[in-house]
Every structure is written in C-alpha cells, then in structure tokens.
C-alpha positions as CSV (number, residue, x, y, z in Angstrom):
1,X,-62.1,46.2,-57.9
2,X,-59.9,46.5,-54.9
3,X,-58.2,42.9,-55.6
4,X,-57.5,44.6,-59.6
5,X,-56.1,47.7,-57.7
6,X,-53.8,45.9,-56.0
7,X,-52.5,43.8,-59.0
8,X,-51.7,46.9,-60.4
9,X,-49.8,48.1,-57.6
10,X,-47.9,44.5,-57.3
11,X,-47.4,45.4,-60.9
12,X,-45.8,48.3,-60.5
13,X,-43.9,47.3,-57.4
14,X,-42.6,44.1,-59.0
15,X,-41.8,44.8,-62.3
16,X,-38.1,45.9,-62.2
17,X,-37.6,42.2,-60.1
18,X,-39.0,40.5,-63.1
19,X,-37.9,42.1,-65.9
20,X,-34.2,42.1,-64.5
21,X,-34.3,38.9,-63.6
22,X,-35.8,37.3,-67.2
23,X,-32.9,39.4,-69.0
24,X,-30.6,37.5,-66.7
25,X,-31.6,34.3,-67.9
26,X,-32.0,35.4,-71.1
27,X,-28.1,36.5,-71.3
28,X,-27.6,33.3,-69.8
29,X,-29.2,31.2,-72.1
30,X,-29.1,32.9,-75.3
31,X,-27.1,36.5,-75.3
32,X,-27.8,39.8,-76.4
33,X,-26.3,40.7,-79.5
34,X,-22.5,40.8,-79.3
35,X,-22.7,38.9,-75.9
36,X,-22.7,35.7,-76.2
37,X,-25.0,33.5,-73.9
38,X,-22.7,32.9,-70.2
39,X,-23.2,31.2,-67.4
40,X,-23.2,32.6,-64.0
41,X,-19.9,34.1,-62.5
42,X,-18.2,35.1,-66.2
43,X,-17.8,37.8,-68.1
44,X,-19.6,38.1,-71.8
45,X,-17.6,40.6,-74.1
46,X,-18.4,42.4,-76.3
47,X,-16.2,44.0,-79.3
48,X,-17.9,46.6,-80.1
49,X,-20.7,49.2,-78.7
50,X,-23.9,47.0,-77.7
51,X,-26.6,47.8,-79.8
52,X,-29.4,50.5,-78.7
53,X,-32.3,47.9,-78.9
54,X,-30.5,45.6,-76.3
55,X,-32.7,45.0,-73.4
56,X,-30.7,46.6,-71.6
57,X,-29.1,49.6,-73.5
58,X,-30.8,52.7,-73.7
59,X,-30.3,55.0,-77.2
60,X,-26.9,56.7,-76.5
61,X,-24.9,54.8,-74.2
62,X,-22.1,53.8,-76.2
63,X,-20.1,52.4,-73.7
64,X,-21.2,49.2,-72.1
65,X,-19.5,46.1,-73.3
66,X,-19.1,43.5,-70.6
67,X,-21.8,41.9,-68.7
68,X,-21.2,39.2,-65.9
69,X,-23.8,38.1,-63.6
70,X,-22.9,36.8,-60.2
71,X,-24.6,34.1,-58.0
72,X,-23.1,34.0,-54.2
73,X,-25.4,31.8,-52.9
74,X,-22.0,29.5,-52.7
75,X,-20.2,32.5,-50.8
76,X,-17.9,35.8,-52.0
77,X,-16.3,35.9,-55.2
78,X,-13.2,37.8,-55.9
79,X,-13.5,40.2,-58.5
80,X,-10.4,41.2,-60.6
81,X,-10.2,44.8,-62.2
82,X,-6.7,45.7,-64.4
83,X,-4.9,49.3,-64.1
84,X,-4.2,52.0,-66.3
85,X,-2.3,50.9,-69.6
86,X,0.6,52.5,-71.0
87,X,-1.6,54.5,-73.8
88,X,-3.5,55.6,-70.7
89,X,-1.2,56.2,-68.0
90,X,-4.0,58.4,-66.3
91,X,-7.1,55.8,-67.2
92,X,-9.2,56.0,-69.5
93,X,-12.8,55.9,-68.2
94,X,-13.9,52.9,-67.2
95,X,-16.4,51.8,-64.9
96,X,-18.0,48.8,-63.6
97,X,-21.7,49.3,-62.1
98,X,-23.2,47.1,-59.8
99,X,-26.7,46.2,-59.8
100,X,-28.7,44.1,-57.5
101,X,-31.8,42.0,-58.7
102,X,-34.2,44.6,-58.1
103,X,-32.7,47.0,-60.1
104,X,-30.7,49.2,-57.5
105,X,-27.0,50.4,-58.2
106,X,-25.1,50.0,-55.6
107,X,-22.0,50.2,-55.7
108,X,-19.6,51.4,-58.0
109,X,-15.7,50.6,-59.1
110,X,-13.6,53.0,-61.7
111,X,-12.8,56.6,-63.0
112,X,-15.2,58.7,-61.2
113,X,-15.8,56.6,-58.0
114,X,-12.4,55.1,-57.2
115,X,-10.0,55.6,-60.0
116,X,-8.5,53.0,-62.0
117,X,-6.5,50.7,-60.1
118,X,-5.6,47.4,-60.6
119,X,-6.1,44.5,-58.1
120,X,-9.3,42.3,-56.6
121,X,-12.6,43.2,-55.1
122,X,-14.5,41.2,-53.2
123,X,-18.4,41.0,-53.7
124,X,-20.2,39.3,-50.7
125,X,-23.3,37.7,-50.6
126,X,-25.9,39.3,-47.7
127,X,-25.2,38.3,-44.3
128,X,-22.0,37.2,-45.0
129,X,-19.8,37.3,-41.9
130,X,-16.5,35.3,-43.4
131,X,-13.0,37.0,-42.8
132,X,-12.0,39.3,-45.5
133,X,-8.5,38.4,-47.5
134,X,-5.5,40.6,-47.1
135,X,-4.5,42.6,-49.9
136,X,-7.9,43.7,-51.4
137,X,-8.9,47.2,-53.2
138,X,-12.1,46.9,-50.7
139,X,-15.5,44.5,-50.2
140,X,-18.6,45.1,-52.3
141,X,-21.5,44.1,-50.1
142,X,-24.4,43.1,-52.4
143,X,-28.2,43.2,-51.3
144,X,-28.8,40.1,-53.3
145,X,-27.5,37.1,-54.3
146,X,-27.5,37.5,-57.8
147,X,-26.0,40.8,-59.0
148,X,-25.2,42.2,-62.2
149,X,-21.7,43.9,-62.8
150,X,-22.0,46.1,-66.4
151,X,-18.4,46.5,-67.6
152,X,-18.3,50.2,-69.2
153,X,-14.8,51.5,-71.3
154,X,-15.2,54.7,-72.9
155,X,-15.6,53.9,-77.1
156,X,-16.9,55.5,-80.0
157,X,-20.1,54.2,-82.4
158,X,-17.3,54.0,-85.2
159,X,-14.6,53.3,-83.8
160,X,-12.9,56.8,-84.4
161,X,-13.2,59.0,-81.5
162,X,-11.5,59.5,-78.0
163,X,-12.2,56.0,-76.4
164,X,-10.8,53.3,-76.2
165,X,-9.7,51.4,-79.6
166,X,-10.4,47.9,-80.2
167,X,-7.1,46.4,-78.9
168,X,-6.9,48.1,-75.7
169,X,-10.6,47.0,-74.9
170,X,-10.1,43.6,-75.2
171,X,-7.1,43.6,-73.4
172,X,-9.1,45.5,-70.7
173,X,-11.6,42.7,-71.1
174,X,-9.3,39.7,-70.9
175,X,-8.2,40.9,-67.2
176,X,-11.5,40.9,-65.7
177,X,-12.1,37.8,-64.1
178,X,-14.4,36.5,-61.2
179,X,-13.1,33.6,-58.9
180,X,-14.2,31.4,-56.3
181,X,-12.8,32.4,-52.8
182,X,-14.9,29.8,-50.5
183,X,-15.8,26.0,-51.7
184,X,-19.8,25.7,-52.3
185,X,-22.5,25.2,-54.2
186,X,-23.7,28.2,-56.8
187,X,-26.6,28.5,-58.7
188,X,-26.2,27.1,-62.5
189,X,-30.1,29.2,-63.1
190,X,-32.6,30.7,-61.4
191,X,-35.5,29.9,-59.3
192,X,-37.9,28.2,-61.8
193,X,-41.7,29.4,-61.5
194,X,-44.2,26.3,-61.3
195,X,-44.5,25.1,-65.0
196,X,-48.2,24.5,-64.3
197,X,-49.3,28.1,-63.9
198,X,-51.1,29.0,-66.8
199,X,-49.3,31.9,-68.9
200,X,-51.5,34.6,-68.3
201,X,-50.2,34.2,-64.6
202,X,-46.8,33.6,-65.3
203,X,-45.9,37.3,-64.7
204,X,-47.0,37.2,-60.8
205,X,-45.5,33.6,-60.2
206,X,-41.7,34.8,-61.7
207,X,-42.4,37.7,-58.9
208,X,-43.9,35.6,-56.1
209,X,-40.8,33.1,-56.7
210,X,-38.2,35.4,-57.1
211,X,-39.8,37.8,-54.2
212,X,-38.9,34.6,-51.9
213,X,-35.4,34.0,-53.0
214,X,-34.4,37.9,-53.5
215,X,-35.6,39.9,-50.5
216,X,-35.3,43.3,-50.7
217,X,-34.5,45.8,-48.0
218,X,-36.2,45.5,-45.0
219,X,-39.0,48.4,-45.5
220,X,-39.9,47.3,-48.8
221,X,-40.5,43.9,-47.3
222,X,-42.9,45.7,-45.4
223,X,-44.5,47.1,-47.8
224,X,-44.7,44.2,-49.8
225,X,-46.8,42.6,-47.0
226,X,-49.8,44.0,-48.7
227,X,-50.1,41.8,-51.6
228,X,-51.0,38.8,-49.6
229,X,-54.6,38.9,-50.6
230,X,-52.7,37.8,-54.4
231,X,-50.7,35.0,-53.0
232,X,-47.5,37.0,-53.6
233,X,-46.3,35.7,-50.0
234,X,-47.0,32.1,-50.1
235,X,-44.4,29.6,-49.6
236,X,-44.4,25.6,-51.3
237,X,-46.8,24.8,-54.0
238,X,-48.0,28.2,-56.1
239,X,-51.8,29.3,-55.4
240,X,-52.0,30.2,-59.2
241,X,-52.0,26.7,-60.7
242,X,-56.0,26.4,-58.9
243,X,-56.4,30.3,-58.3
244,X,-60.3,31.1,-57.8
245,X,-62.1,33.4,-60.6
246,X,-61.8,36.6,-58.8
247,X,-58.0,36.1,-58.2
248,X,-57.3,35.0,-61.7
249,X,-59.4,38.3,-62.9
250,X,-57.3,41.0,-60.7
251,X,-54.3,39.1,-61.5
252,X,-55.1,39.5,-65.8
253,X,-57.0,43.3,-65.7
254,X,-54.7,44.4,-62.9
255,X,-51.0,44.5,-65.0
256,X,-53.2,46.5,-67.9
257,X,-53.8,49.5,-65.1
258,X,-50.3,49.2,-63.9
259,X,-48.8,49.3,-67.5
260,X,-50.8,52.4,-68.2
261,X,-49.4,53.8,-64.7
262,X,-45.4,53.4,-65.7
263,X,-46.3,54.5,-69.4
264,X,-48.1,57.9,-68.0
265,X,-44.8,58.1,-65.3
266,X,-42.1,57.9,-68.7
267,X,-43.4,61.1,-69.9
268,X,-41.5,63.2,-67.3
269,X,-38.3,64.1,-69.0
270,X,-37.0,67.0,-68.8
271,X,-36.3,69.4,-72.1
272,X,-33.6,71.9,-72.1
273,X,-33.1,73.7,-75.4
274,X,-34.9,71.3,-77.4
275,X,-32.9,68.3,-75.2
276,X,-34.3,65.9,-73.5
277,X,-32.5,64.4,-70.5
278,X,-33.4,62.8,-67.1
279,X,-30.6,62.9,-65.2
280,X,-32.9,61.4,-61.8
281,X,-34.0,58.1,-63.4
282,X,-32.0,56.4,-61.2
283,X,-32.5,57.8,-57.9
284,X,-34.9,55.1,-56.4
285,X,-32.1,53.0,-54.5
286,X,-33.2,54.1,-51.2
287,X,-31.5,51.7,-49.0
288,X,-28.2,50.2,-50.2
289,X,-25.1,52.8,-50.7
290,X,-22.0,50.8,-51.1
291,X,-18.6,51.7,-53.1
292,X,-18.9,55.1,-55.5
293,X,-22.6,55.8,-54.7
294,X,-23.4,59.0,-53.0
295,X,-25.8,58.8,-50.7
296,X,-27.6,62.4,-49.7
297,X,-31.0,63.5,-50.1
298,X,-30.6,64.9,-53.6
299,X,-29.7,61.6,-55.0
300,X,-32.7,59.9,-53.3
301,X,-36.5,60.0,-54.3
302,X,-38.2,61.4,-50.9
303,X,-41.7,59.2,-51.4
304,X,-40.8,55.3,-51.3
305,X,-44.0,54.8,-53.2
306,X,-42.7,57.4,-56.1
307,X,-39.5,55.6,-55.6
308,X,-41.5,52.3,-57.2
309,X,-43.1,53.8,-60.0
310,X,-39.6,55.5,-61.0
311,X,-37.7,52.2,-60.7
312,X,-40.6,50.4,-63.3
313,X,-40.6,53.2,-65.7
314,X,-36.5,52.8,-65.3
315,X,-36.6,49.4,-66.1
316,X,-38.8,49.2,-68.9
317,X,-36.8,52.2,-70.8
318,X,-33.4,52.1,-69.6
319,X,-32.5,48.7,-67.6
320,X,-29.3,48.9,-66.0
321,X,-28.5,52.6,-66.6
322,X,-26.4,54.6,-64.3
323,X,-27.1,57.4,-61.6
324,X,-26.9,60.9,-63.1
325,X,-23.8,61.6,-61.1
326,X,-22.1,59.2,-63.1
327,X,-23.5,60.2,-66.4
328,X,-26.3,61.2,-68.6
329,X,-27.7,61.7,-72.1
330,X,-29.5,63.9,-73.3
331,X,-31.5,63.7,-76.6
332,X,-33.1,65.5,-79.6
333,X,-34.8,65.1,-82.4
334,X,-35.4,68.1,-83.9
335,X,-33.7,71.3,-84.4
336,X,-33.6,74.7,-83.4
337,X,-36.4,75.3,-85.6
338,X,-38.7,72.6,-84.4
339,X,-38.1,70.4,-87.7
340,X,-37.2,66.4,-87.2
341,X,-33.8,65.4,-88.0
342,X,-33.4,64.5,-91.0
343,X,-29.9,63.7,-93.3
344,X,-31.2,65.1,-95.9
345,X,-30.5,68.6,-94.2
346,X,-26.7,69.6,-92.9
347,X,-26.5,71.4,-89.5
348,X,-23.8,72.9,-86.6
349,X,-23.6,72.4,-83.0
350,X,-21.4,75.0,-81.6
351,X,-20.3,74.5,-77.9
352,X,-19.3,77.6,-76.5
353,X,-16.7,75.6,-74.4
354,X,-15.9,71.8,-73.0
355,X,-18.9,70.5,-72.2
356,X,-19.1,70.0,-68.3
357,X,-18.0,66.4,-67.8
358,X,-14.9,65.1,-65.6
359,X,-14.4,62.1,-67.6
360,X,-15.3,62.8,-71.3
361,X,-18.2,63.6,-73.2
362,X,-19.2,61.7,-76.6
363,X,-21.9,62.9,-79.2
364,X,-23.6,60.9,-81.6
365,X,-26.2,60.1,-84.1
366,X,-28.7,57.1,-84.1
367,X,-31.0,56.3,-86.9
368,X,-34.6,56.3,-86.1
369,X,-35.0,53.4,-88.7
370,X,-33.3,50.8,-86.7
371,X,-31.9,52.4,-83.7
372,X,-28.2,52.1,-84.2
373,X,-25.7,54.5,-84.3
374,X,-25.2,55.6,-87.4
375,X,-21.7,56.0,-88.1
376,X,-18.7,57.1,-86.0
377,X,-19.3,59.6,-83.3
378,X,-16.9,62.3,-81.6
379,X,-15.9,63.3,-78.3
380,X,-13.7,63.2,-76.0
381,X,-12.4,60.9,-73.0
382,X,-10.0,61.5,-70.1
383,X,-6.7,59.9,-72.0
384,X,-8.0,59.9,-75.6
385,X,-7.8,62.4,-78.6
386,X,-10.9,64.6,-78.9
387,X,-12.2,67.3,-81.4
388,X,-10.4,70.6,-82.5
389,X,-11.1,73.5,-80.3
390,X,-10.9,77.3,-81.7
391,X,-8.8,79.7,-80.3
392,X,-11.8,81.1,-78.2
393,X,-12.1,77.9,-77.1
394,X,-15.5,77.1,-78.6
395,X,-16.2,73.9,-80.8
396,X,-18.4,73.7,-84.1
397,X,-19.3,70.4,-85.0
398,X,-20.6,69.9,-88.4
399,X,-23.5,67.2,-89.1
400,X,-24.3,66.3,-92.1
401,X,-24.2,63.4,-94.7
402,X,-20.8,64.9,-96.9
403,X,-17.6,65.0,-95.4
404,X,-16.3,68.8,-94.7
405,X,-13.9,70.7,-96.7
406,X,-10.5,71.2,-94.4
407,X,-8.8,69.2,-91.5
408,X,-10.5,71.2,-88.7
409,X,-14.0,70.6,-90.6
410,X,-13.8,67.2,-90.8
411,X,-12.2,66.3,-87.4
412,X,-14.8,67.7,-86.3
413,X,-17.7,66.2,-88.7
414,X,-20.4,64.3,-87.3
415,X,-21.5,62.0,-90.1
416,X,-25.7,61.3,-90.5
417,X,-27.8,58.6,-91.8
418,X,-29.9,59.7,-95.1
419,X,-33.5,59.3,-93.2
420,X,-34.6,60.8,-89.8
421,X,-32.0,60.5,-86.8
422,X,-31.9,61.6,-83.0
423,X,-28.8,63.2,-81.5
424,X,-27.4,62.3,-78.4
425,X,-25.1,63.7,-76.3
426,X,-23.3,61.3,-73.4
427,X,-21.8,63.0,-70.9
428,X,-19.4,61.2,-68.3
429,X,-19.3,62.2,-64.6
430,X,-21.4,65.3,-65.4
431,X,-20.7,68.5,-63.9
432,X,-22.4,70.8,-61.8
433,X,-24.2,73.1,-64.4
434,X,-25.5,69.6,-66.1
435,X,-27.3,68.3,-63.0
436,X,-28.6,71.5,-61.9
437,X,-29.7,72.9,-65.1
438,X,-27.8,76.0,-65.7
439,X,-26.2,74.6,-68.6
440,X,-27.6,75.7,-71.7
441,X,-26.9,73.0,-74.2
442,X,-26.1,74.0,-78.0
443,X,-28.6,74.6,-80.1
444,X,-29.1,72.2,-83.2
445,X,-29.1,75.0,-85.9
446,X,-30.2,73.9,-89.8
447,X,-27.5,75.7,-91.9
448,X,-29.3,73.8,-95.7
C-alpha cells in the first residue's frame, strides 16, 4: 500500500506537467478549435472567442484568442507586442500571460501589468547569461524551456459588446510575432516517452520524461526526490517497459486515489449571492515572480503541499487561467429563488453601480447543452462602448429570450438560449471589494 500511496501523490504532484504538456502537442499537431495546429515559436489565431470546451478555456473567459508556445532550448526569442490603435488611443485590454510547463504564470505583459506599449520583449531560456539587446520593453525570464504565451484582447461572445471588433483583433494579431535572436537548434516536439511502455503506464513515463527535461524550482525538485521508489528519477532506458508486479500495481490503483483527491479539492469554490467564483485558483506559483505578477503572501498558497493539490485541480478545470488579480468569473446557475436557469423564464440583474473592475467587466450566458455562449454578451472594456447606465447610476440588465421594448431596454438585453443556461460574469483587473468579498453581486431575480 505504501508504493499505491505514493502513486497517488506522484499523481497529484505531476499532473499539471502532463496535462500541459500533452495540450502543447496536441495544439501543435492538430489545434483546438479556431486554432489551427502550429509549430513551436508561432502564434495560432483565433477569430473569434475560443470555445468553453477547449482544453484550455474555462466557461466564461471570453477573451483568449492567440496561443504560441515557445521552445528556447536554441536561446532567447524576441517577442513583439503592438501599441494602442487609433480606436483605442488609451488600450484596450489586452494581455499576454505567461505560463511555464508546469503550469505557473509568471510573468505578465499588458493593460493591468504594464500598459499597452508597443515594441519587443525578450523571453530567455533558464540560466541564460547572454547580453541583453538595446532598445527592449524588458526581459521575461522563463523557468522552463518551453512556455506558453495566451494572447487575451477584450471581445464579446457575439460580437456586439465593448471589446474589441473583428478588424482591430486581427490587426492586433498580425503584429505579434516571435523571432530568433541567437543561431541554434530548437525543439520541432517534445521529449517522446519510450513507445514500448505499455499504455496503462504511459501517464508516469510522459512525467518521468518530461520531469527530466522540465525541472521545476529548486524545492520542488526536492520534494520530488520522493518518488524514486516509482522510477520517476531514472535517467536512459524507462524502468516501465520490464516494471515488476508490485510497481505496475501502485502505478495503475495509485492515479484512481489521486483522481479522487483533485476531484474532492474542486469542490471549494466559493458562493457569494448564489455566485460562485474562485478568485485563488491560481495562487500555487510559489517560486517564479517575473513581469506583472505580484508576489506577497496573499497571492501565495502558504503549504507547498496544498500548493500541489491546487495546481491539479487548476489544471484539470481551468488550464491556463489567470491569477485573480488579473481577473475572475464568477458563475450561477440559478436564481434568486434557487430555480435553474432556464430561457423559458425572463429575468433582471440590476447592478447598483460599475462593477469593480479597472479594465472592463463582460457578462454572459453559456448554454448548458453544449457549453457555448449563447449569443452576444454585454459589458464594458477600458476604450469600448458599454451598457446604458441610469441617472442613479445603477444598471438593469434584462435576460431573457425576446428582445426588449425601447433603446435603453435592449442595449442593455442579455439574450438566452431556450433550455437551461449558466451566467457568468468576467471581471477584468478586479477591484478590491471583488477579491476580498465585500462585494455583493446582483442578485439574478425571475421577473415571468
């Protein structure tokens, strides 16, 4: 039993490694939805909002719509981002996120972190100790050699709110490039596990191959030292293609116990007002604090073990999601009354006043069907049009299936699917009375 216990725990431990590295070469070799399949070192863009039941999107972020991922085993790479445009002289939100192949954000380039600026970053590989070209918006040091960068531009589910319209994205897009800045030799795919493991062990050689070629941070390596009795730390040939009985048994019963683990850890949202919202998912990243990141104690999970189980329930529900300080979204399904959704049914929102967020807030509906948005959404973004405000400053958004009576009505009419649906509400750099809790959230009130 103890080898099965510590499967589990390798489970735990190893999972975000694994699962960020397979949708890696997944987007490489194939491409998630509107991103088409790229090699490392390139953007993939996409023209409209990623769907919800992408790897890695979770329900409600409306916003991410380029991907590149980034081998420097060759060296640096220089990393173009464009300015504000004329239609948004004071930028619109944007951000690119940075996120290393165990899951951790790291650094982060755009609205809230650094403003919008145009010129080049340059992303180096660990260790690196080459001299730094003049003229750069700063360095980007990345814990791994492969990194993720998730291109995010504010946009609505239908194209009809306060982000960014279709043009202006892709011209956004077009001007983010990667380029070489040292000759050498990169990566055209990852490290490839031994073809002879059998399947049911495939899981543990992925992590014992990628483990080797993606160290993490020094006391996690430590850690990790404890799954040598699995054969997580040996080097050459794998130990799983001839692995004895009781090794191949902890290594099958041992991911069941650690599944159950990060399953029991997901249920610890927290509800406000019939919301449901985590804005700490993300806090794990206890080691690397580059560009944008804030690194203090209440962005930082205290237990480094905790810290493990968060990052595997992260990564299985919301894979290269962004810190709370940079946004969050909160959820419901039900309304005021405890009833599910349903577009059979018309409701209102009112918001007493703007929402708490420095760069825009969207709100939406996703059908529970299929898990797409379900037709356009409103809100409101730094340099966009939003929603019409009363007098007292309050907003009532109407949702329901028929389009409102009256221009202020249906400017502000949140269209619903005809079955079940979940609200979200996305909230960019949230403010203080979001992260803290003191913000009571609008009720979802059934009005037929």
């Amino acid at each position: 039993m103890e080898l099965v216990a510590l499967a589990a725990e390798a489970y735990v431990y190893g999972y975000p490694l694994v699962r960020d590295l397979s949708v890696v070469e997944g987007a490489m070799y194939t491409g998630f939805g509107p991103l088409p399949p790229t090699p490392f070192n390139h953007f993939a863009h996409a023209d409209r909002p990623v769907p919800a039941d992408t790897p890695f999107v979770s329900v409600g972020d409306d916003t991410a719509r380029s991907v590149a991922h980034l081998d420097l085993s060759g060296g640096p790479v220089l990393l173009h981002v464009p300015g504000p445009d004329g239609a948004h002289p004071d930028g619109a939100y944007r951000v690119l996120q940075f996120v290393d192949a165990w899951t951790n954000n790291f650094a982060y380039v755009g609205h809230r972190a650094t403003a919008v600026r145009a010129g080049d970053w340059l992303v180096v590989p660990p260790g690196w100790a080459g001299r730094v070209p003049d003229g750069l918006l700063g360095v980007i040091d990345a814990p791994t050699s492969v990194v993720t960068v998730i291109g995010r531009s504010a946009c609505d589910a239908g194209g009809d709110g306060g982000g960014d319209g279709p043009e202006r994205g892709r011209a956004f897009q077009e001007q983010l490039t990667v380029t070489y800045v040292e000759p050498g030799t990169h990566r055209t795919g990852l490290p490839a596990p031994d073809p002879d493991v059998p399947e049911a062990l495939r899981f543990f050689e992925q992590l014992r191959v990628w483990m080797a070629d993606f160290p993490p941070s020094a006391p996690d390596q430590a850690y990790q030292d404890r799954f040598q009795p699995l054969g997580l730390l040996e080097e050459g040939p794998s130990p799983y293609v001839r692995a004895d009985a009781a090794l191949v048994r902890a290594l099958t019963d041992g991911p069941a116990l650690g599944r159950a683990r990060v399953e029991e850890a997901s249920r610890g949202d927290a509800e406000r007002g019939g919301w449901v919202m985590e804005p700490h998912l993300f806090d794990y990243n206890l080691d690397h604090f580059g560009v944008g990141t804030i690194d203090s104690p209440q962005w930082r999970i205290a237990d480094r073990e905790a810290s493990y189980r968060t990052r595997a329930v992260a990564a299985r529900s919301a894979l290269w999601g962004v810190h709370g300080y940079e946004a969050v979204y909160a959820h419901t399904l039900r309304d005021a009354g405890g009833e599910r959704l349903n577009g059979a049914r018309s409701y209102v929102l009112r918001f007493e006043g703007r929402p708490p967020a420095g760069a825009g807030w969207s709100l939406a509906v996703y059908d529970m069907a299929g898990y797409g948005p379900a037709g356009r959404g409103i809100g409101e973004n730094p340099a966009g049009r939003g929603p019409v405000y009363a007098q007292d400053g309050s907003l009532t958004v109407r949702v329901q299936r028929e389009r409102p009576d009256g221009p202020v009505a249906a400017a502000n009419w949140l269209p619903v699917p005809d079955g079940e649906f979940r609200a979200v509400l996305g909230l960019r750099a949230p403010g203080a009375g979001i992260l803290d809790g003191t913000y009571e959230f609008p009720a979802v009130e059934r009005v037929r």
